[in-house]
N, CA, C and O atoms as a CHARMM CRD file, in Angstrom:
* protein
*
  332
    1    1 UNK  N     15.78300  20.63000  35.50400 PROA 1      0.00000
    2    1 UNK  CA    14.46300  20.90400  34.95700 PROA 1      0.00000
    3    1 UNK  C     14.55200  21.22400  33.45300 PROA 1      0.00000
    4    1 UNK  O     13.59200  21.10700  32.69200 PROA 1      0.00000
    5    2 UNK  N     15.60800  21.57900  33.13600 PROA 2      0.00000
    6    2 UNK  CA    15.68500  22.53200  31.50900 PROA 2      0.00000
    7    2 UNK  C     16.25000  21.27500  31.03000 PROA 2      0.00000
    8    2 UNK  O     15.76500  21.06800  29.91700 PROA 2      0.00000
    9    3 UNK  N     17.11300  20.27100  31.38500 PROA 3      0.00000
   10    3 UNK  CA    17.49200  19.04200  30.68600 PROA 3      0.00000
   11    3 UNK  C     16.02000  18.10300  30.32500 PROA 3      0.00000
   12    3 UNK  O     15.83500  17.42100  29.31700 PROA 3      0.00000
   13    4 UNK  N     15.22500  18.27600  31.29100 PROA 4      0.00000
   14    4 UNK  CA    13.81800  17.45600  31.66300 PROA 4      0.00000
   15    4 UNK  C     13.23300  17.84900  30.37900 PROA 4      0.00000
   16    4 UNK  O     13.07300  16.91100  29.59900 PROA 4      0.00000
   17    5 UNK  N     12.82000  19.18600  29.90800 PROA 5      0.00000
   18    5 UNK  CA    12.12600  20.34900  29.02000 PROA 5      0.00000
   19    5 UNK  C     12.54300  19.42400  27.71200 PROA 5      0.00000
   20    5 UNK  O     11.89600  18.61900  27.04200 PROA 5      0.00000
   21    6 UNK  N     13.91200  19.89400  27.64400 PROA 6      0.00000
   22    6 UNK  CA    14.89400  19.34100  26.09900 PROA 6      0.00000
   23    6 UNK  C     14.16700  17.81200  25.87600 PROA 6      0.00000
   24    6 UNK  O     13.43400  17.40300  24.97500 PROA 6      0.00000
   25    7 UNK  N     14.64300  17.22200  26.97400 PROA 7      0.00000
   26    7 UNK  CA    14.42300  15.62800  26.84000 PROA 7      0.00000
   27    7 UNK  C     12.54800  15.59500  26.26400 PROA 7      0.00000
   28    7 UNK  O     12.04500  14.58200  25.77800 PROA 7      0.00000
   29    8 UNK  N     12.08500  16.39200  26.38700 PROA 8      0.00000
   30    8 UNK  CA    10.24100  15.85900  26.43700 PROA 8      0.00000
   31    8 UNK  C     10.21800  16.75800  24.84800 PROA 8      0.00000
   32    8 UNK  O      9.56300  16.46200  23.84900 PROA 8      0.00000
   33    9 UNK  N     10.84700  17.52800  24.97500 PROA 9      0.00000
   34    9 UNK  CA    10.64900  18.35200  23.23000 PROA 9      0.00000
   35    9 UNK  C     11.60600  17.40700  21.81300 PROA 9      0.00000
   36    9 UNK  O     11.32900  17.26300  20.62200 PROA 9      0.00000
   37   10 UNK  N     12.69100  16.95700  22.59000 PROA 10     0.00000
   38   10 UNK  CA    13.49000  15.90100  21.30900 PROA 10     0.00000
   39   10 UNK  C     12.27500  14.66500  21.51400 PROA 10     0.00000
   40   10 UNK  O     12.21600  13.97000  20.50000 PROA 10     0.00000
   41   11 UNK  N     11.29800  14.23700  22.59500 PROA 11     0.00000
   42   11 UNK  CA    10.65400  12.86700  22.01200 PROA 11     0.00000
   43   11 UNK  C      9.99300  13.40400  21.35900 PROA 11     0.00000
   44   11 UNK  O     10.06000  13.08800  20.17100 PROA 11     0.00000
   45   12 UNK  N      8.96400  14.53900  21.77000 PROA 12     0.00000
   46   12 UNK  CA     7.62900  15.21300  20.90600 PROA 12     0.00000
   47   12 UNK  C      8.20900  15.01100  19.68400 PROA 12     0.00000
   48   12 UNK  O      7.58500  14.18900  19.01300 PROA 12     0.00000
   49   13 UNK  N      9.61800  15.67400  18.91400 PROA 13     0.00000
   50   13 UNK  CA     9.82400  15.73000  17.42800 PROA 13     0.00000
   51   13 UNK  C      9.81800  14.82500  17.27700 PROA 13     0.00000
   52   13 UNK  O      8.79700  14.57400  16.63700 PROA 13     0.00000
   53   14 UNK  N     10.46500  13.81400  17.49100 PROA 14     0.00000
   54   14 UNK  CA    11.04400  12.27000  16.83600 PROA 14     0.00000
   55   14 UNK  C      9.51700  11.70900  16.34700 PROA 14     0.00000
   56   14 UNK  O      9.35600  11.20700  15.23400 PROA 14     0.00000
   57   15 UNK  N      8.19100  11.89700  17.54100 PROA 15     0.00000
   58   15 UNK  CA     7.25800  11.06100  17.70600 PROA 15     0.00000
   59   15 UNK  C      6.60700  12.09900  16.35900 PROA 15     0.00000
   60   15 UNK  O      6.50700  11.29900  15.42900 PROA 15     0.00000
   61   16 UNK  N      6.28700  13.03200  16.01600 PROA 16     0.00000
   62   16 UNK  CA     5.87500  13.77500  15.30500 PROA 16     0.00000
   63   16 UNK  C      6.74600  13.63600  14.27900 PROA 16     0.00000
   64   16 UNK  O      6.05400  13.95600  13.31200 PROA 16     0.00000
   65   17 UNK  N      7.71400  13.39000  13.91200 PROA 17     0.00000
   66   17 UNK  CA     8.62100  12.79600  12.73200 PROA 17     0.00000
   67   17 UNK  C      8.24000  11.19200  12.24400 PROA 17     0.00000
   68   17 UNK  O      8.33000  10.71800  11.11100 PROA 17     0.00000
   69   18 UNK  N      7.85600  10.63800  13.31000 PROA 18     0.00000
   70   18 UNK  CA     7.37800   9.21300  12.89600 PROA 18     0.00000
   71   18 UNK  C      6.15300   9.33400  12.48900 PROA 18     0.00000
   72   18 UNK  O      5.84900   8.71100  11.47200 PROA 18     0.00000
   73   19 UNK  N      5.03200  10.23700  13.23000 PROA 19     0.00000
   74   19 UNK  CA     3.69600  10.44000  12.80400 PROA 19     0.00000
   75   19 UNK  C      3.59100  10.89700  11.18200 PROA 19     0.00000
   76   19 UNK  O      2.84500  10.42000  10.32700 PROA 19     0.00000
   77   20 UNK  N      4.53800  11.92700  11.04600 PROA 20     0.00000
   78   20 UNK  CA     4.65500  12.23000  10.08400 PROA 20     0.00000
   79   20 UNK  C      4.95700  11.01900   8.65100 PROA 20     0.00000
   80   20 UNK  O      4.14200  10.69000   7.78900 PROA 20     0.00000
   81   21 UNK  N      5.92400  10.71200   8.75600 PROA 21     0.00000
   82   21 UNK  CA     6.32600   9.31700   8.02300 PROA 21     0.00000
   83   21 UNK  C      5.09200   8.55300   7.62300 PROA 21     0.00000
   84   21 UNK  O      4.69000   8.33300   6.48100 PROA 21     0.00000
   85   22 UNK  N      4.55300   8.17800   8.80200 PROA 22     0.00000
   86   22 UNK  CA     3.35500   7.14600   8.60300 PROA 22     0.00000
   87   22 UNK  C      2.43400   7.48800   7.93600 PROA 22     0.00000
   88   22 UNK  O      1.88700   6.65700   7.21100 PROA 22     0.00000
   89   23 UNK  N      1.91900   9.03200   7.99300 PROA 23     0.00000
   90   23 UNK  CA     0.79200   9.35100   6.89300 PROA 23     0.00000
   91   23 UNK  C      1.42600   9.21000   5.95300 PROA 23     0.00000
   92   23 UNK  O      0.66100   8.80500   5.07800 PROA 23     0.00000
   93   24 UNK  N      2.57800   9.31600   5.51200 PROA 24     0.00000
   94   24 UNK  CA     3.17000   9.56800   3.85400 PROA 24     0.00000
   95   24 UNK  C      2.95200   8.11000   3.88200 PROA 24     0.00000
   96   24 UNK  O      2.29300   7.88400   2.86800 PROA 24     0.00000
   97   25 UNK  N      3.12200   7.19100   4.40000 PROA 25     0.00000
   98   25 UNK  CA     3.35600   5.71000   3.96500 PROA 25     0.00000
   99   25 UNK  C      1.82500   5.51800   3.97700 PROA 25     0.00000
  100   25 UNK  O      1.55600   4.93700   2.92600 PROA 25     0.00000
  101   26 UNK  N      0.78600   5.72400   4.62900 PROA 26     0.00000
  102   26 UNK  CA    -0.47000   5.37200   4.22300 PROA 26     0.00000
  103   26 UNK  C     -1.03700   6.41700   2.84800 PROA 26     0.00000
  104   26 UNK  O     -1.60400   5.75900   1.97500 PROA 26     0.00000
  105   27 UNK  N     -0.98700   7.24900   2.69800 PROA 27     0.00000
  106   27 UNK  CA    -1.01500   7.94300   1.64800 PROA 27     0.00000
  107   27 UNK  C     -0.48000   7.21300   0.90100 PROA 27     0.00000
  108   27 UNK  O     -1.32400   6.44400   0.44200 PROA 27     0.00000
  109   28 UNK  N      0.83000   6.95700   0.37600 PROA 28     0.00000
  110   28 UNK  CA     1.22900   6.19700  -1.13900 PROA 28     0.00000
  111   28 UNK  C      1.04400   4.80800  -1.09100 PROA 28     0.00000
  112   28 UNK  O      1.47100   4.11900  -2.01800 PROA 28     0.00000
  113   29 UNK  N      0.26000   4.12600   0.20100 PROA 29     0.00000
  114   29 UNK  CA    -0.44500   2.74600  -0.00900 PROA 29     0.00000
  115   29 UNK  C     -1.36400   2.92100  -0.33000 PROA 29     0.00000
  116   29 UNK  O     -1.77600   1.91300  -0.90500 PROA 29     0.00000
  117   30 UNK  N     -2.28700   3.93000  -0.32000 PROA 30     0.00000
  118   30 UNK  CA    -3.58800   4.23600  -0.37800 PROA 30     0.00000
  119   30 UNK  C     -3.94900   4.63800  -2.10400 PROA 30     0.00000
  120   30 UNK  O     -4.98700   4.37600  -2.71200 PROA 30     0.00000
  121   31 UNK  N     -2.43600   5.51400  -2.73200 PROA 31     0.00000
  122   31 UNK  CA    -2.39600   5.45900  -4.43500 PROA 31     0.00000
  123   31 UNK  C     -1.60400   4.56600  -4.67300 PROA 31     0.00000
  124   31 UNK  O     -1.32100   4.61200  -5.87000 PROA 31     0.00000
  125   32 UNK  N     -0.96400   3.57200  -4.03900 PROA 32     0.00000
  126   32 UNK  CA    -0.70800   2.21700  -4.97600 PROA 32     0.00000
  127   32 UNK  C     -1.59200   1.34200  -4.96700 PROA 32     0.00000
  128   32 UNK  O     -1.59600   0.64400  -5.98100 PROA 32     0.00000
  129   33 UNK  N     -2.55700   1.04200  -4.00100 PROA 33     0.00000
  130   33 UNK  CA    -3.96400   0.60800  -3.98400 PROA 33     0.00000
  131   33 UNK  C     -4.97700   0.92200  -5.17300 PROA 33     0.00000
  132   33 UNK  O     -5.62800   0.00800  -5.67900 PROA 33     0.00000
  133   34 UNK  N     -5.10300   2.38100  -5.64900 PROA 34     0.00000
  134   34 UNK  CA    -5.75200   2.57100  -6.47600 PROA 34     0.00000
  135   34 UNK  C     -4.92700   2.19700  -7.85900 PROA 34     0.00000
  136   34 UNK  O     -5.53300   1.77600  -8.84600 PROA 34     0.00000
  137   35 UNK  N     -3.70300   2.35700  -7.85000 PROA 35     0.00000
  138   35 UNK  CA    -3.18100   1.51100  -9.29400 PROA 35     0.00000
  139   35 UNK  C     -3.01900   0.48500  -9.31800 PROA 35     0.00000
  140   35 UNK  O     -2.43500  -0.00200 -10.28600 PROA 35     0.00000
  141   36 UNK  N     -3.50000  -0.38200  -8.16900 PROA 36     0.00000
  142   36 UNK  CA    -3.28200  -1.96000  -8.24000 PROA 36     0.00000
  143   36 UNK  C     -4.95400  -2.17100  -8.85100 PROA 36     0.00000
  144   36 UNK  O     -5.18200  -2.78800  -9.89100 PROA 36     0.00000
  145   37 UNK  N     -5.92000  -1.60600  -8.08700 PROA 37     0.00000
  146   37 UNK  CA    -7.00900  -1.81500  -8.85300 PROA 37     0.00000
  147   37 UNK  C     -7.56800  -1.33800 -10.04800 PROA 37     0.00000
  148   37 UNK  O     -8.71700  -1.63400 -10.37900 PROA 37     0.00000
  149   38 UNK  N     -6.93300  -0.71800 -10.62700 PROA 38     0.00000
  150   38 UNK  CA    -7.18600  -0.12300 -11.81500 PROA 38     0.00000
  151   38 UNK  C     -6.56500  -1.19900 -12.85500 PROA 38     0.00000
  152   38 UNK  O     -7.17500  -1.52100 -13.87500 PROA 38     0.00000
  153   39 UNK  N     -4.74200  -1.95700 -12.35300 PROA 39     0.00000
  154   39 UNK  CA    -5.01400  -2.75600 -13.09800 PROA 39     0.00000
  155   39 UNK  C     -5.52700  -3.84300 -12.87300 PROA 39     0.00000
  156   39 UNK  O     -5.55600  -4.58800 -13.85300 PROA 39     0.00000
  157   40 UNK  N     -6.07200  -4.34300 -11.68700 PROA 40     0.00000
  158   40 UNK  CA    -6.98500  -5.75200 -12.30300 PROA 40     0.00000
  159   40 UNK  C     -7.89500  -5.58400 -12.55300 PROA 40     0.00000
  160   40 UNK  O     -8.64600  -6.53700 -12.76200 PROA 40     0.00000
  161   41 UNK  N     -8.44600  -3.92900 -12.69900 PROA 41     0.00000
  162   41 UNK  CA    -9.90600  -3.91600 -13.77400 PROA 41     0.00000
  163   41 UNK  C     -9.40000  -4.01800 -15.61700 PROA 41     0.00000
  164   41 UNK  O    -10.02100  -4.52600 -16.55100 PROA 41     0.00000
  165   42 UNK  N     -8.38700  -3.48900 -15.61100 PROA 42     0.00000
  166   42 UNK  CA    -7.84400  -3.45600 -16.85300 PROA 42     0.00000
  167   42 UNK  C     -7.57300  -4.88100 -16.87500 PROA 42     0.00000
  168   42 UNK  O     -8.51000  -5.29300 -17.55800 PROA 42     0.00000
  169   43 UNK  N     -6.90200  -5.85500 -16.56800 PROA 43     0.00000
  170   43 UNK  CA    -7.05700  -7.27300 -16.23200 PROA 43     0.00000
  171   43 UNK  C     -7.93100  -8.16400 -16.84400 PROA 43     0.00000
  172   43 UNK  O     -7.80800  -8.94000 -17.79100 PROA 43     0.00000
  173   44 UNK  N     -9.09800  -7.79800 -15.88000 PROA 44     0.00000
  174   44 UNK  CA   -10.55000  -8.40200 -15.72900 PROA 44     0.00000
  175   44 UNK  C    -10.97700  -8.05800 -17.80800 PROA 44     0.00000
  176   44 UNK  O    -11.51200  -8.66700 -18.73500 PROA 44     0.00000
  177   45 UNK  N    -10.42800  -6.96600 -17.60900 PROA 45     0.00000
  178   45 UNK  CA   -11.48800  -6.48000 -19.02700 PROA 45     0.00000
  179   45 UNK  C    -10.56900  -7.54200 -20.42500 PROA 45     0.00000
  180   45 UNK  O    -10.90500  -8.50500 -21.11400 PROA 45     0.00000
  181   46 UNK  N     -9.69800  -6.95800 -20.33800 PROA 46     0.00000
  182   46 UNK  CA    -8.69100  -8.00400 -21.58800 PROA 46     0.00000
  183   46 UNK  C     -9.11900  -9.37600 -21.37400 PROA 46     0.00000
  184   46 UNK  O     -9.61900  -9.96500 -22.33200 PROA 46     0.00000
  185   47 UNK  N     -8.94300 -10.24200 -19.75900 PROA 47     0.00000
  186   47 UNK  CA    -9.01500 -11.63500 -20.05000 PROA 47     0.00000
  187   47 UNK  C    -10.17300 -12.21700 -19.31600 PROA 47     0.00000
  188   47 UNK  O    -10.11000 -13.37000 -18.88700 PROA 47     0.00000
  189   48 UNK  N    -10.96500 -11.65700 -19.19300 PROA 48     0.00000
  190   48 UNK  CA   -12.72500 -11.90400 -19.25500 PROA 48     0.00000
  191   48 UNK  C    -12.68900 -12.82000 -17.00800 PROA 48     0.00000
  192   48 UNK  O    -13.35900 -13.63200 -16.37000 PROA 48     0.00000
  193   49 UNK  N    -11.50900 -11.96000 -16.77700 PROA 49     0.00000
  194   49 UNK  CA   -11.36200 -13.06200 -15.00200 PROA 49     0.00000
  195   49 UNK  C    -10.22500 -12.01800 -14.82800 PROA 49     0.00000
  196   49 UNK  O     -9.41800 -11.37300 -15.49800 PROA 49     0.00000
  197   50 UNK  N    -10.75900 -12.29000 -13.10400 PROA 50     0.00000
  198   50 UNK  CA    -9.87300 -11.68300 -12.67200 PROA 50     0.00000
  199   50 UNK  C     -8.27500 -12.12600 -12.32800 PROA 50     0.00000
  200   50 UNK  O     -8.20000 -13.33200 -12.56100 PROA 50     0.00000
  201   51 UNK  N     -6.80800 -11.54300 -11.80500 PROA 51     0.00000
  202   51 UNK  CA    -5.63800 -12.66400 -12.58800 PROA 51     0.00000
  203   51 UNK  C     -5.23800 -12.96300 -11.34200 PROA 51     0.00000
  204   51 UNK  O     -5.39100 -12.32300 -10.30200 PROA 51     0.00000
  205   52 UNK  N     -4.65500 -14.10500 -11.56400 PROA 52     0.00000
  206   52 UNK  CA    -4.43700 -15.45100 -10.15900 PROA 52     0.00000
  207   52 UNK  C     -3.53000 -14.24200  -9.11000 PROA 52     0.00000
  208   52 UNK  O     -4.18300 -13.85000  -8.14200 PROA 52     0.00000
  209   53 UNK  N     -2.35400 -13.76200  -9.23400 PROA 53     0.00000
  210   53 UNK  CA    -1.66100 -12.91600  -8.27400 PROA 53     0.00000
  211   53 UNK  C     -1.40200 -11.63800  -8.81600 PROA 53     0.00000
  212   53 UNK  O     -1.53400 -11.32200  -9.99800 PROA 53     0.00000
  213   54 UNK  N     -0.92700 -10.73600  -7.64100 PROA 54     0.00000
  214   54 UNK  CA    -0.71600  -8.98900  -8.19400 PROA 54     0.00000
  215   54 UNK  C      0.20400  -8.75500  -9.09100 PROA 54     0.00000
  216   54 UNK  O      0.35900  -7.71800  -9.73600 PROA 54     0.00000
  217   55 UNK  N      0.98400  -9.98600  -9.14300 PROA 55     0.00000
  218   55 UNK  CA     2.31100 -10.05500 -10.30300 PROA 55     0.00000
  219   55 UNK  C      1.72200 -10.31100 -11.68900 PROA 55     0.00000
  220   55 UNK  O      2.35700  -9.99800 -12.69600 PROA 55     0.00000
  221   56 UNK  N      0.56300 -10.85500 -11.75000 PROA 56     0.00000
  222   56 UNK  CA     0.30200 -11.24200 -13.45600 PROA 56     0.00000
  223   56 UNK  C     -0.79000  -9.78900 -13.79800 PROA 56     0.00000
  224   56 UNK  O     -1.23400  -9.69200 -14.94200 PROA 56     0.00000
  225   57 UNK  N     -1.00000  -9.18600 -13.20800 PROA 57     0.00000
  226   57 UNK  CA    -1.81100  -7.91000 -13.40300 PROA 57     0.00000
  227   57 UNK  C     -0.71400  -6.68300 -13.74800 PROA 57     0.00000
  228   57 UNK  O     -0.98500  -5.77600 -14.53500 PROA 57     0.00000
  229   58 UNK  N      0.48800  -6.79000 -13.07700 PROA 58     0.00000
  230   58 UNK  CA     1.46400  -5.68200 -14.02600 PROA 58     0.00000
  231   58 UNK  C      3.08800  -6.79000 -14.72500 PROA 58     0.00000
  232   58 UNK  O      4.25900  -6.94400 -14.37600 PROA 58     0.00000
  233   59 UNK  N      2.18800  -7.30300 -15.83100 PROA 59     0.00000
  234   59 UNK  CA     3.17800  -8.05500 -16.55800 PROA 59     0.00000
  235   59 UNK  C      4.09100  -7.03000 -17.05000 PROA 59     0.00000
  236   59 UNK  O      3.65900  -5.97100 -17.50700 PROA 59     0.00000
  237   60 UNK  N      5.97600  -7.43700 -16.93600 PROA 60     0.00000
  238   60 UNK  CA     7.32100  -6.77600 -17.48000 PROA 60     0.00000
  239   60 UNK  C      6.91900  -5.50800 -15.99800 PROA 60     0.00000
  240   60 UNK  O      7.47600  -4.41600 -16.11400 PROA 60     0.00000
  241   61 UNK  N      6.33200  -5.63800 -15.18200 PROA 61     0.00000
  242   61 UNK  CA     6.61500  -4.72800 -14.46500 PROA 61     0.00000
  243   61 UNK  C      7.11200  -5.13600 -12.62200 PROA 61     0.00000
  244   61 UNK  O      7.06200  -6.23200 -12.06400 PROA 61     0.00000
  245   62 UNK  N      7.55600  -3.82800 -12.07200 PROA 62     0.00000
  246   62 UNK  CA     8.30800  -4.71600 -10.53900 PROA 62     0.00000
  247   62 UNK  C      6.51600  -4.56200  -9.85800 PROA 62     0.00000
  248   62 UNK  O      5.80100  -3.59600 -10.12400 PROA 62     0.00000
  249   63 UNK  N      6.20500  -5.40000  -9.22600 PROA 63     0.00000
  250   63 UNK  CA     5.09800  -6.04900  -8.60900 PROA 63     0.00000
  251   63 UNK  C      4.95200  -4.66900  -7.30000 PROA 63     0.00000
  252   63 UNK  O      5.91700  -4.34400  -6.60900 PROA 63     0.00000
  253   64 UNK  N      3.90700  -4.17400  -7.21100 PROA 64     0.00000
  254   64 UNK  CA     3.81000  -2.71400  -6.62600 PROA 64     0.00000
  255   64 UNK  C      3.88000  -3.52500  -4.77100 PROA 64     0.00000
  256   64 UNK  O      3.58700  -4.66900  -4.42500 PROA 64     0.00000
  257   65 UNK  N      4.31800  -2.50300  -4.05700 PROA 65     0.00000
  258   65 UNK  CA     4.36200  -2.37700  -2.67900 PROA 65     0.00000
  259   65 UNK  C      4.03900  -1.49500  -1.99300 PROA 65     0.00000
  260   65 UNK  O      4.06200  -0.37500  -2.50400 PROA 65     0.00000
  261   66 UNK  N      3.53900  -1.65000  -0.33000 PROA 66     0.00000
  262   66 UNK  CA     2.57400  -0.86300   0.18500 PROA 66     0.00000
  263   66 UNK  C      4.00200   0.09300   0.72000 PROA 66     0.00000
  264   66 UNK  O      5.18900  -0.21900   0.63000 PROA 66     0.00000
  265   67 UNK  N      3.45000   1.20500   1.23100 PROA 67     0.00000
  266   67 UNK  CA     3.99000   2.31300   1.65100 PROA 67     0.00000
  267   67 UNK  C      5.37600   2.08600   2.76200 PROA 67     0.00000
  268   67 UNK  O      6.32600   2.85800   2.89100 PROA 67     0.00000
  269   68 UNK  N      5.12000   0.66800   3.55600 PROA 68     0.00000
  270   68 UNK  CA     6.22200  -0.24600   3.89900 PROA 68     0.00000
  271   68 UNK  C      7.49900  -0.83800   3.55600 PROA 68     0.00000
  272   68 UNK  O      8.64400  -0.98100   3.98600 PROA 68     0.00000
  273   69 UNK  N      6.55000  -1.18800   2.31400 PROA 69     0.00000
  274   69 UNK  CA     7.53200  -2.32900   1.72900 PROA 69     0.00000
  275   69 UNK  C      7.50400  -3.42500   1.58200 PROA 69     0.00000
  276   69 UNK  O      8.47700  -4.16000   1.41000 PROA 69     0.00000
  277   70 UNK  N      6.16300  -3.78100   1.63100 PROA 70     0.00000
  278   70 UNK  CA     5.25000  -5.23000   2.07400 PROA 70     0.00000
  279   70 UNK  C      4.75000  -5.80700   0.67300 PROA 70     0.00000
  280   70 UNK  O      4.23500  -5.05200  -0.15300 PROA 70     0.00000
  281   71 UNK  N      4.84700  -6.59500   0.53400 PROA 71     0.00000
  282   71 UNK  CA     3.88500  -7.04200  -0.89400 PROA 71     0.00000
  283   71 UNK  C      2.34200  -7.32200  -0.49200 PROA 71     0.00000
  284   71 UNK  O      1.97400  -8.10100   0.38700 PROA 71     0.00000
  285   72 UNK  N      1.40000  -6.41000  -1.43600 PROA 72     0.00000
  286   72 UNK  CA    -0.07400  -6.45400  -1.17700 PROA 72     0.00000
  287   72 UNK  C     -0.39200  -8.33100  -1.06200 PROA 72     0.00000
  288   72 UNK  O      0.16200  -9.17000  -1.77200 PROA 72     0.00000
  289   73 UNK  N     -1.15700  -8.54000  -0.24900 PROA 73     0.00000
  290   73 UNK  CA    -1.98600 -10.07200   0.23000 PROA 73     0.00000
  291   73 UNK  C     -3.02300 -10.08000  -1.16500 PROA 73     0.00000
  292   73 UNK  O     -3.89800  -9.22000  -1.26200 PROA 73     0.00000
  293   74 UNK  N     -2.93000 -10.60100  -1.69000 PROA 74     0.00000
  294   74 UNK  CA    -4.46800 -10.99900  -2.69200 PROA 74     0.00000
  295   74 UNK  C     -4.78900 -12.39000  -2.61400 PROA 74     0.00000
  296   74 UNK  O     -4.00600 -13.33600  -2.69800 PROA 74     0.00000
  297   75 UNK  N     -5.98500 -12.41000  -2.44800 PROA 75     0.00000
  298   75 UNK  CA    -6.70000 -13.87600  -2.88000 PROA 75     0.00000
  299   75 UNK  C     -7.90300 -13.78500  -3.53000 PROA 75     0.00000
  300   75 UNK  O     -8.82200 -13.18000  -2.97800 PROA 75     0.00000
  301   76 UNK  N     -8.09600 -14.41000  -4.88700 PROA 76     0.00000
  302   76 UNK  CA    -9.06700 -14.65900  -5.29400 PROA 76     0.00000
  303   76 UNK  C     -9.88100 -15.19400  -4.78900 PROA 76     0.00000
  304   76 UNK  O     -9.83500 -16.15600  -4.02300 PROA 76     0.00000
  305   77 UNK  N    -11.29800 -14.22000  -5.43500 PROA 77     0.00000
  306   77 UNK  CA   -12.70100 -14.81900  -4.84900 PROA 77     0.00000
  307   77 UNK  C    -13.15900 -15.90500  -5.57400 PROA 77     0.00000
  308   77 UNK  O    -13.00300 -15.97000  -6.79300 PROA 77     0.00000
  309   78 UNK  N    -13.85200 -16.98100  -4.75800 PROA 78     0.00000
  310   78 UNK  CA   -14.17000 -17.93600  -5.37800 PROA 78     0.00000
  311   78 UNK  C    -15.44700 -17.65800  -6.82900 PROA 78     0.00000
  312   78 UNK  O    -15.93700 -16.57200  -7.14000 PROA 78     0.00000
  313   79 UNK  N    -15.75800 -19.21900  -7.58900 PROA 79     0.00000
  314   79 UNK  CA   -16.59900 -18.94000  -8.65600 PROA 79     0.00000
  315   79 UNK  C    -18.15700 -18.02600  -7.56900 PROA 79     0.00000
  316   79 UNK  O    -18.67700 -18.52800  -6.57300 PROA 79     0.00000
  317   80 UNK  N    -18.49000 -16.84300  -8.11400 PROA 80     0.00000
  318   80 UNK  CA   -19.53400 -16.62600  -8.68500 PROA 80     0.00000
  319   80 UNK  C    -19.86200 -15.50400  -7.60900 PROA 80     0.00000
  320   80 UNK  O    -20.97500 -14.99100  -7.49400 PROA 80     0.00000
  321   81 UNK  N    -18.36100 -15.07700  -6.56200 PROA 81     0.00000
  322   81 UNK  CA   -18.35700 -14.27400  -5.81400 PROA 81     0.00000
  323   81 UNK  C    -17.68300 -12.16200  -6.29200 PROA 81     0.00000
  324   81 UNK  O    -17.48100 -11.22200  -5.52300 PROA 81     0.00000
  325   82 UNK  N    -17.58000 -12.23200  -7.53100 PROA 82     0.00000
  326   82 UNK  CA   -17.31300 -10.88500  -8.30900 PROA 82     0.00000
  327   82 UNK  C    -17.95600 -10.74300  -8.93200 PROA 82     0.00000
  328   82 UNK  O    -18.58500 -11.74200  -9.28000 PROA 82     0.00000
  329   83 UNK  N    -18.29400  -9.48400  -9.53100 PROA 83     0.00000
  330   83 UNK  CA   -19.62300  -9.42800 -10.26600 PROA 83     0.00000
  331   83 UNK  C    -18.74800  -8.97600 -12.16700 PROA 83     0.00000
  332   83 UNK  O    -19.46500  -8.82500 -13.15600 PROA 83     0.00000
């Protein structure tokens, strides 16, 4: 019964160690999100459009990633769909 106890309190941590993890990884996707859009407003403003991929929006810089490790998906909106 006390091996049973141990065994259900080491998953609780692990699972609460992963829970844990995951907010930190949505949290710093959630502020690399906001510095990805900040620069393709900075972007937008210098070259009058918004820029073809997330790589030409931080030129000389490493291309930002989500809290994973994933490279953000972008696709431009077609003509006359941004304001």
């Amino acid at each position: 019964m006390r091996l049973l106890i141990v065994l259900l309190a080491l998953t609780a941590c692990k699972e609460s160690a992963k829970l844990l993890e995951d907010t930190q990884k949505v949290t710093e996707t959630q502020e690399t999100m906001r510095e990805v859009n900040a620069a393709f407003e900075m972007y937008r403003m210098r070259n009058k459009r918004l820029p073809k991929t997330v790589a030409a929006a931080f030129p000389g810089r490493t291309t930002p990633m989500d809290g994973w490790g994933n490279p953000f998906i972008y696709e431009r909106p077609g003509p006359g769909t941004h304001k």
